[in-house]
N, CA, C and O atoms as a GROMACS GRO file, in nm:
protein
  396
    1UNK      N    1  -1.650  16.898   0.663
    1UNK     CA    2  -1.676  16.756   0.654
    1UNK      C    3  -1.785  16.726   0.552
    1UNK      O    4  -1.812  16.606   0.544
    2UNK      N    5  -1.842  16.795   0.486
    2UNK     CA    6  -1.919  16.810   0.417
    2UNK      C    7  -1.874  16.757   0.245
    2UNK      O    8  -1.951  16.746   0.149
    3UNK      N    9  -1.737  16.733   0.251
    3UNK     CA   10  -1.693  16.719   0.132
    3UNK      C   11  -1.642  16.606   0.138
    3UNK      O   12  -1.585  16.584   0.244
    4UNK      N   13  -1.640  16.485   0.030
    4UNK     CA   14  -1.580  16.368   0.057
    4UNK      C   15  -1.461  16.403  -0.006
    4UNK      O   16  -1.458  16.478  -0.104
    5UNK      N   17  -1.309  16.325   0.071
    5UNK     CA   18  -1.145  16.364   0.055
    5UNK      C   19  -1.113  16.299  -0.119
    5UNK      O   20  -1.167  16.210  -0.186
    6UNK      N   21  -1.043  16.358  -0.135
    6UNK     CA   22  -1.040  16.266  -0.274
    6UNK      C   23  -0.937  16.167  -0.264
    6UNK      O   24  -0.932  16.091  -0.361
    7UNK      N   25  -0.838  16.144  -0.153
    7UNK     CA   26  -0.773  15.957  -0.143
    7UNK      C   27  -0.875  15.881  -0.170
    7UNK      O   28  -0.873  15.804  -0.265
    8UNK      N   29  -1.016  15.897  -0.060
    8UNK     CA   30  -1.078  15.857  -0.081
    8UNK      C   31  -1.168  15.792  -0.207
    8UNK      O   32  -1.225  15.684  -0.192
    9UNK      N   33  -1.175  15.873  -0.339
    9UNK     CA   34  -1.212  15.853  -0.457
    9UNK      C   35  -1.146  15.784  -0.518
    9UNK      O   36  -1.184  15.697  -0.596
   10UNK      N   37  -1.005  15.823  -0.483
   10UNK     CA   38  -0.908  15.814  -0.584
   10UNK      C   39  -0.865  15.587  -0.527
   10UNK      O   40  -0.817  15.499  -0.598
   11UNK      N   41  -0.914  15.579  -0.378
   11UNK     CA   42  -0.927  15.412  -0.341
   11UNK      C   43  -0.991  15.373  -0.414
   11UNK      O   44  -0.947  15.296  -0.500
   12UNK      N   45  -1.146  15.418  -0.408
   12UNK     CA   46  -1.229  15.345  -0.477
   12UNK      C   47  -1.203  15.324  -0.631
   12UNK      O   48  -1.200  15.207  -0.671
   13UNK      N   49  -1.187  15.408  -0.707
   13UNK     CA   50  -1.182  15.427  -0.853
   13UNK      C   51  -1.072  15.304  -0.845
   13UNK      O   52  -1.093  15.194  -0.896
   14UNK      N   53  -0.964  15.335  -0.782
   14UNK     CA   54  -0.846  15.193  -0.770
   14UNK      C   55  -0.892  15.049  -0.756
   14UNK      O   56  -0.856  14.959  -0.831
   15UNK      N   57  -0.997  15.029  -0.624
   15UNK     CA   58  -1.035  14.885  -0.624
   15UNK      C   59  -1.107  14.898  -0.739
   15UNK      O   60  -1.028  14.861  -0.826
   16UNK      N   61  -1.184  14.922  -0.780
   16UNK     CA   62  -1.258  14.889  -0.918
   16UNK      C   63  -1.206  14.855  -1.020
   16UNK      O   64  -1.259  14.766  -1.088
   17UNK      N   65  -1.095  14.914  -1.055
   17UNK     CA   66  -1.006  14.889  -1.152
   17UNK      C   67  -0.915  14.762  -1.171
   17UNK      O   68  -0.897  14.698  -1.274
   18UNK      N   69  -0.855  14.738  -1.027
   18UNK     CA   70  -0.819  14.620  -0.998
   18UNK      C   71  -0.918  14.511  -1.000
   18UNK      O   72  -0.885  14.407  -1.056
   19UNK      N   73  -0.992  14.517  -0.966
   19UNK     CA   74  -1.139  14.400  -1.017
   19UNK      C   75  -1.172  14.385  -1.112
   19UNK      O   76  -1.203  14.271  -1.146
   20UNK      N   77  -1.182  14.486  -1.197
   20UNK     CA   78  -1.220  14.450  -1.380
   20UNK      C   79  -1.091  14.407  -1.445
   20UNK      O   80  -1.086  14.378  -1.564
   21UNK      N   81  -0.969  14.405  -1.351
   21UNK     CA   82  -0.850  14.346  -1.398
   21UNK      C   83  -0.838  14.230  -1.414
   21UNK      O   84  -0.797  14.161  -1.508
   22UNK      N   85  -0.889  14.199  -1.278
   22UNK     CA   86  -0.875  14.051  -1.247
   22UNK      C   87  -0.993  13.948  -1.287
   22UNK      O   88  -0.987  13.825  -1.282
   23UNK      N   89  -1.116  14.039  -1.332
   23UNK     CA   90  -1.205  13.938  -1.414
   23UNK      C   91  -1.175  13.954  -1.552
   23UNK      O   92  -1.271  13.897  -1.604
   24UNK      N   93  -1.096  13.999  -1.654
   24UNK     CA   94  -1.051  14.027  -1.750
   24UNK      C   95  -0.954  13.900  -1.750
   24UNK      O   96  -0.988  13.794  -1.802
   25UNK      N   97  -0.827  13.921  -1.684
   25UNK     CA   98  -0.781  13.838  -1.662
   25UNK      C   99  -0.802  13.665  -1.636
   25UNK      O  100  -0.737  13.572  -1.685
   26UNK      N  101  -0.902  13.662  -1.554
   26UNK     CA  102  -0.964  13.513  -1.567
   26UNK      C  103  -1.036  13.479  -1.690
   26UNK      O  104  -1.040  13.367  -1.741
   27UNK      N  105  -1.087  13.571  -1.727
   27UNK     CA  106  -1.149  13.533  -1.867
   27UNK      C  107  -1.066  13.500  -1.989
   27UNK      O  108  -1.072  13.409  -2.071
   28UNK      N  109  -0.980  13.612  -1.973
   28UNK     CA  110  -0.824  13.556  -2.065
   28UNK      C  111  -0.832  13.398  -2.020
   28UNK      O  112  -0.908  13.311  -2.063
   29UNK      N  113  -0.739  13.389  -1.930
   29UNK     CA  114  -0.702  13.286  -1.896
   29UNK      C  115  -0.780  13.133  -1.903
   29UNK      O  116  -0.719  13.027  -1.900
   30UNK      N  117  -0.947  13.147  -1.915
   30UNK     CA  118  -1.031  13.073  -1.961
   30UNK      C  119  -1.073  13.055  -2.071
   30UNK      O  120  -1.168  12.981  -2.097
   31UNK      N  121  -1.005  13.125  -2.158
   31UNK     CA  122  -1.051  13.184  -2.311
   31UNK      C  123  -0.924  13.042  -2.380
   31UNK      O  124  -0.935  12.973  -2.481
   32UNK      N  125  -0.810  13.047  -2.270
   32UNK     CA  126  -0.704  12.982  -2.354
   32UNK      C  127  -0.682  12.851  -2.287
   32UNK      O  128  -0.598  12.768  -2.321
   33UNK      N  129  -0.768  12.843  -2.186
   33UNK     CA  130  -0.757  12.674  -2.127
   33UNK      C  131  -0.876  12.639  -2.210
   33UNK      O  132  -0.902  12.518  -2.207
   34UNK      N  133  -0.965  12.721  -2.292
   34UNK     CA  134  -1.052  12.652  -2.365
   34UNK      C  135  -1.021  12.571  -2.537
   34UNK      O  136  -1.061  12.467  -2.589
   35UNK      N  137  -0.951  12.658  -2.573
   35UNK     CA  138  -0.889  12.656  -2.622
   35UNK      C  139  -0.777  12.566  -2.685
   35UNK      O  140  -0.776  12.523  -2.801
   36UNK      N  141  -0.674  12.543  -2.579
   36UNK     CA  142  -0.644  12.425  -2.536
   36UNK      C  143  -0.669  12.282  -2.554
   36UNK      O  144  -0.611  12.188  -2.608
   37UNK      N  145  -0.841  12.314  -2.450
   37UNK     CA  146  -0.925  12.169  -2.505
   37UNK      C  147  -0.963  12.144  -2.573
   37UNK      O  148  -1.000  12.027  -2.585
   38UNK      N  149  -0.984  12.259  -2.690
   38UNK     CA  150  -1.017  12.208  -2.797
   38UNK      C  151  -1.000  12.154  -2.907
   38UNK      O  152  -1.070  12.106  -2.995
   39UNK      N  153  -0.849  12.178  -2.880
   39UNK     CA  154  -0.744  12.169  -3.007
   39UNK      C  155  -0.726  11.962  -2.964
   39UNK      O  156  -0.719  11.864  -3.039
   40UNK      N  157  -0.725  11.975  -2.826
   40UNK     CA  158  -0.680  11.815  -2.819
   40UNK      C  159  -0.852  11.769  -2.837
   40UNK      O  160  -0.856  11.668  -2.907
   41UNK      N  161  -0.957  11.804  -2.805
   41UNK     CA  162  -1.030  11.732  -2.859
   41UNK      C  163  -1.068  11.688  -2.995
   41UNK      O  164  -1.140  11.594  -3.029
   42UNK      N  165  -0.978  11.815  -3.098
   42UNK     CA  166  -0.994  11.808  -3.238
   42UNK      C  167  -0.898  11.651  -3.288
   42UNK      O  168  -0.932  11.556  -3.359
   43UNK      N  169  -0.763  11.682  -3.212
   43UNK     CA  170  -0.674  11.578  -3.215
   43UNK      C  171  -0.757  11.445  -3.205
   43UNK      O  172  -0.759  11.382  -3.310
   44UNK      N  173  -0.839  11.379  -3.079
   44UNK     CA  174  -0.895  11.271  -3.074
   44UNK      C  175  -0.987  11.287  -3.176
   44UNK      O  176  -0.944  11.238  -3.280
   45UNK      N  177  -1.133  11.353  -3.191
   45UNK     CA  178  -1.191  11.310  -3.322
   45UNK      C  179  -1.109  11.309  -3.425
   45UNK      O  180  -1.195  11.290  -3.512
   46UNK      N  181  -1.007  11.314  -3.486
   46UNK     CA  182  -0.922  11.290  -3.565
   46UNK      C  183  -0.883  11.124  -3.601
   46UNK      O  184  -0.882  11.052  -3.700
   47UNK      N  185  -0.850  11.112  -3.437
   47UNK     CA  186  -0.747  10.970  -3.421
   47UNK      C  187  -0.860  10.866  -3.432
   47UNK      O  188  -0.835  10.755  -3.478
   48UNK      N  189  -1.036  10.912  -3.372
   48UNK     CA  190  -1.166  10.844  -3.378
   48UNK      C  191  -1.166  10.807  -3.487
   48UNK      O  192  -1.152  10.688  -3.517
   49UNK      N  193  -1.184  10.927  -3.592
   49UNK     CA  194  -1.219  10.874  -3.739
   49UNK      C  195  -1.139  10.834  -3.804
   49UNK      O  196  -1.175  10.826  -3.922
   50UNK      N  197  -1.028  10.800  -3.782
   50UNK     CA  198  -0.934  10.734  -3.837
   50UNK      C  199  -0.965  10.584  -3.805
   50UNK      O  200  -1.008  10.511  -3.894
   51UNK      N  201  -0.942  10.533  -3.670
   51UNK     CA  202  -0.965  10.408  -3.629
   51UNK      C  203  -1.099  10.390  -3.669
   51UNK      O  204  -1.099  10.275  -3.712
   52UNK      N  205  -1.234  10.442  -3.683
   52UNK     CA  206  -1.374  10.419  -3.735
   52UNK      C  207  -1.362  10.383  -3.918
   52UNK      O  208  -1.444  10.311  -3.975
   53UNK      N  209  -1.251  10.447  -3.984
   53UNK     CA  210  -1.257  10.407  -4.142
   53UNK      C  211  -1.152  10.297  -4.148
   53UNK      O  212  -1.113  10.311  -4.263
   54UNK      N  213  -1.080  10.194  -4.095
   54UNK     CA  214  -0.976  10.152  -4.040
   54UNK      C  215  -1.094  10.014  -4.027
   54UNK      O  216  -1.150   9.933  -4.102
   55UNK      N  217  -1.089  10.047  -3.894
   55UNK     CA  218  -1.272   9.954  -3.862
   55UNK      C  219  -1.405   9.892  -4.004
   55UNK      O  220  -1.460   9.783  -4.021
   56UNK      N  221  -1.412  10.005  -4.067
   56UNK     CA  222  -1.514   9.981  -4.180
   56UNK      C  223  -1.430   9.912  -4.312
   56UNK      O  224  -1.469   9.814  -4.376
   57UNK      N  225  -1.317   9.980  -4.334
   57UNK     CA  226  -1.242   9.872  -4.429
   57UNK      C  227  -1.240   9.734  -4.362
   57UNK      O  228  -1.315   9.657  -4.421
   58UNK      N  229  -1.181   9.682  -4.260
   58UNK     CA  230  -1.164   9.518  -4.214
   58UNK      C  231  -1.323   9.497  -4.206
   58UNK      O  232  -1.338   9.378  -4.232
   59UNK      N  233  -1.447   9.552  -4.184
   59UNK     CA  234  -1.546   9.528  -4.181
   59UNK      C  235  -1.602   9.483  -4.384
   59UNK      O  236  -1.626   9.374  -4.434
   60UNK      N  237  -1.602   9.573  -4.423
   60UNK     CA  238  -1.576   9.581  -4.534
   60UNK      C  239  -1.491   9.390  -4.647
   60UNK      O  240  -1.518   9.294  -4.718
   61UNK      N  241  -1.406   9.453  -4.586
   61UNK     CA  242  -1.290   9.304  -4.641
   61UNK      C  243  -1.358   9.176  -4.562
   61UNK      O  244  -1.328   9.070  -4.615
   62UNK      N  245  -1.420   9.168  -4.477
   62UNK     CA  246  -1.473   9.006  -4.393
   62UNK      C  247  -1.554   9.053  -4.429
   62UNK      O  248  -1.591   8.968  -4.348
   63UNK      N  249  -1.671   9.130  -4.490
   63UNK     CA  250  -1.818   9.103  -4.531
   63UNK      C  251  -1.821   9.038  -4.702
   63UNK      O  252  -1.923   8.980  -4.740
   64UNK      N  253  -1.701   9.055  -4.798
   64UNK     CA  254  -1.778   8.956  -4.903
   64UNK      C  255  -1.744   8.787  -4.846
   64UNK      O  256  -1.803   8.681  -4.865
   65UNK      N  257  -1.639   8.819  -4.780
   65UNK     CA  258  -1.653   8.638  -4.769
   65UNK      C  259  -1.738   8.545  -4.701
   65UNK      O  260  -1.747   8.422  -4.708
   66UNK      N  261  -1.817   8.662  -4.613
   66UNK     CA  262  -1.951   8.565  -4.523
   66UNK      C  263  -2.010   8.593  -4.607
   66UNK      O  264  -2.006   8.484  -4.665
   67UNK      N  265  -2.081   8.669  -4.685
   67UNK     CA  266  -2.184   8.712  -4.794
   67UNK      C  267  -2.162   8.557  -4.901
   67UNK      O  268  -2.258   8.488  -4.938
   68UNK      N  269  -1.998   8.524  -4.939
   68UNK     CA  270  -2.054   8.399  -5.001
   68UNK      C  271  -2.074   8.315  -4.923
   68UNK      O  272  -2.191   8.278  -4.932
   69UNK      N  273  -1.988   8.232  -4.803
   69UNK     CA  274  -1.999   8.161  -4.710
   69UNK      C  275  -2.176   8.127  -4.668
   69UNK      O  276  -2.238   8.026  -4.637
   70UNK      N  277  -2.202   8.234  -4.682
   70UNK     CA  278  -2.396   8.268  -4.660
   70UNK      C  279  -2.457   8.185  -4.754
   70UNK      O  280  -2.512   8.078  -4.731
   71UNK      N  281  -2.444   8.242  -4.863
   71UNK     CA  282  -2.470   8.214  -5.002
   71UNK      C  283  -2.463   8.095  -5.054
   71UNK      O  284  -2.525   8.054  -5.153
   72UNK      N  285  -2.382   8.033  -4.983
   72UNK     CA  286  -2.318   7.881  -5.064
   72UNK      C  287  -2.425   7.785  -4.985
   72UNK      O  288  -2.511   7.708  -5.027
   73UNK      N  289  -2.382   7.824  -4.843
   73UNK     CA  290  -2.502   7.755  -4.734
   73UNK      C  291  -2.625   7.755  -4.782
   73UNK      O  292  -2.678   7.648  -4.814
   74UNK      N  293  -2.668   7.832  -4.790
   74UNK     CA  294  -2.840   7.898  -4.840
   74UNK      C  295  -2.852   7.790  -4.967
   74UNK      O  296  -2.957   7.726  -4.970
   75UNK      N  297  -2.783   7.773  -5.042
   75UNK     CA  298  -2.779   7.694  -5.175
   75UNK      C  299  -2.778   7.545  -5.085
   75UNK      O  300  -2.865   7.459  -5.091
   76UNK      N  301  -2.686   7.542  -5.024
   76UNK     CA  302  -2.706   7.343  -4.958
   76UNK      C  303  -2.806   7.347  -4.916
   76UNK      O  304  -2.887   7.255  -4.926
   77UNK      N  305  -2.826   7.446  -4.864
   77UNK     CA  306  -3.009   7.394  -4.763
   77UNK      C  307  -3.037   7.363  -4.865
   77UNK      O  308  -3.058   7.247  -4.898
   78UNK      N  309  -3.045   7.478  -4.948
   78UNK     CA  310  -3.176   7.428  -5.008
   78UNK      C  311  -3.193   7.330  -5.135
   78UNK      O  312  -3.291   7.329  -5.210
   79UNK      N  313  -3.068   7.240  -5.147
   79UNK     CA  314  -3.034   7.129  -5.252
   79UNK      C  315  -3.046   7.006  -5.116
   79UNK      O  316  -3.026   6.891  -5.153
   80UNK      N  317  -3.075   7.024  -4.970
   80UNK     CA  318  -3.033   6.892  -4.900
   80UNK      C  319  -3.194   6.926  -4.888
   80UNK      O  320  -3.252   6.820  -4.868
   81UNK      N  321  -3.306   7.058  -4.896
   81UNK     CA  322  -3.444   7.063  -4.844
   81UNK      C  323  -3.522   6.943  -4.983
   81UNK      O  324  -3.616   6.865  -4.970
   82UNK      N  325  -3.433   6.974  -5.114
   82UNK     CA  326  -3.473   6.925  -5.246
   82UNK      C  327  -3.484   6.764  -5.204
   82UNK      O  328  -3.576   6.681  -5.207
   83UNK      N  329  -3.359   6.762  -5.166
   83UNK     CA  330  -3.341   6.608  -5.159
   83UNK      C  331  -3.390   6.528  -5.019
   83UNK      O  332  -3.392   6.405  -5.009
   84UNK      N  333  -3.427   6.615  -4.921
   84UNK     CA  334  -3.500   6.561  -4.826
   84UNK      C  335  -3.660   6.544  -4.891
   84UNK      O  336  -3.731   6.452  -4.850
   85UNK      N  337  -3.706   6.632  -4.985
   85UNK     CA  338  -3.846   6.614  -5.005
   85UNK      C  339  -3.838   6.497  -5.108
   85UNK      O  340  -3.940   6.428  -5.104
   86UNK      N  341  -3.746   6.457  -5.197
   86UNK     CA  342  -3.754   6.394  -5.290
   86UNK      C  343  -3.768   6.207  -5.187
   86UNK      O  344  -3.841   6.113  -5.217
   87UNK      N  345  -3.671   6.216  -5.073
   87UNK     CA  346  -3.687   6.073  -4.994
   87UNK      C  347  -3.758   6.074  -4.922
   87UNK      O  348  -3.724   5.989  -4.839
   88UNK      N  349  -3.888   6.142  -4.880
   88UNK     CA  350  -3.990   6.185  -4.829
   88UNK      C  351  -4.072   6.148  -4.925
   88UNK      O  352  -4.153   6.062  -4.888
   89UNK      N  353  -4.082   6.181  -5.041
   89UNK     CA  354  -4.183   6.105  -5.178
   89UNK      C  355  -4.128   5.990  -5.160
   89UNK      O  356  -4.202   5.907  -5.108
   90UNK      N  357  -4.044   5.965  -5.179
   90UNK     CA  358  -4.055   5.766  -5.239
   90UNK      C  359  -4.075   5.719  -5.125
   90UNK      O  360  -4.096   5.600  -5.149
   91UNK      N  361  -4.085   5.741  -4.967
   91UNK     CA  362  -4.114   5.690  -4.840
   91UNK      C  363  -4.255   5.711  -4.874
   91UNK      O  364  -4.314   5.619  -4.930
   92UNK      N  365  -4.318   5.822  -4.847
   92UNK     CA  366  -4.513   5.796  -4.903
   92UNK      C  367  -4.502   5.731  -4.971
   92UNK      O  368  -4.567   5.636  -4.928
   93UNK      N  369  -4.444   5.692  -5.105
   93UNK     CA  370  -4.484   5.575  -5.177
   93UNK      C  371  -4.508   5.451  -5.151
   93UNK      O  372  -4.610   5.385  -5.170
   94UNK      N  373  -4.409   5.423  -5.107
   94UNK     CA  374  -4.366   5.284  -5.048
   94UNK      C  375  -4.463   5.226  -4.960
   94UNK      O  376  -4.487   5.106  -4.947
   95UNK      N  377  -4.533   5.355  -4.883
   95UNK     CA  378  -4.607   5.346  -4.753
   95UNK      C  379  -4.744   5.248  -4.853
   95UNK      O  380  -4.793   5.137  -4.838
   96UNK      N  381  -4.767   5.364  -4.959
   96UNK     CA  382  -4.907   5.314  -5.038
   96UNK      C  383  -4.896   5.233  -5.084
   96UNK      O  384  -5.003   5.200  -5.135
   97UNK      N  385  -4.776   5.125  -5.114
   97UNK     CA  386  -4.818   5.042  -5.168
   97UNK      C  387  -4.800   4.944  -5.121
   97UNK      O  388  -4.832   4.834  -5.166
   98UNK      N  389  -4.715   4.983  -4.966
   98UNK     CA  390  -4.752   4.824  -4.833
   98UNK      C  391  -4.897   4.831  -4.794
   98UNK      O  392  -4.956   4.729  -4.757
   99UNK      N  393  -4.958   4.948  -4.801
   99UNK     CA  394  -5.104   4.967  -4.731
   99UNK      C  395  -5.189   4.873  -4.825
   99UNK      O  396  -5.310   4.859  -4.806
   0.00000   0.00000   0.00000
């Protein structure tokens, strides 16, 4: 009894083997569900930057026409600020010379 049987060895050496099988195996198998996700996540940043340059052109195309729309405004102010100061002078005038 002094000797351990070798079924015995020959179990163990077996479960072991079967265990580095089966974590081999999951790792496979996680290696290619990763994989997987990555390929469809490549797909959406794809379809992202597509709709994002898509986005910046119509952004693009409606920014010169407020840029003049802006522009034209900015010019009335400041031809109605001209002409508000100009009937603002002849009102002081008027004032000085009822006083």
């Amino acid at each position: 009894m002094e000797e351990i049987p070798a079924i015995f060895w020959m179990i163990i050496v077996g479960i072991l083997v079967v265990f580095v099988c089966y974590v081999l195996y999951q790792l496979a198998m996680l290696l290619k569900e990763s994989r997987d996700s990555i390929e469809g996540v490549n797909k959406a940043l794809e379809d992202i930057n597509n709709i994002v340059s898509e986005i910046n052109g119509i952004i693009n195309i409606v920014k010169t026409p407020v840029l003049q729309i802006t522009g034209a405004l900015h010019g009335i102010s400041t031809v109605a600020s001209v002409i508000s100061g100009i009937i603002d002078g002849f009102k002081s005038g008027e004032e000085e010379r009822n006083d």
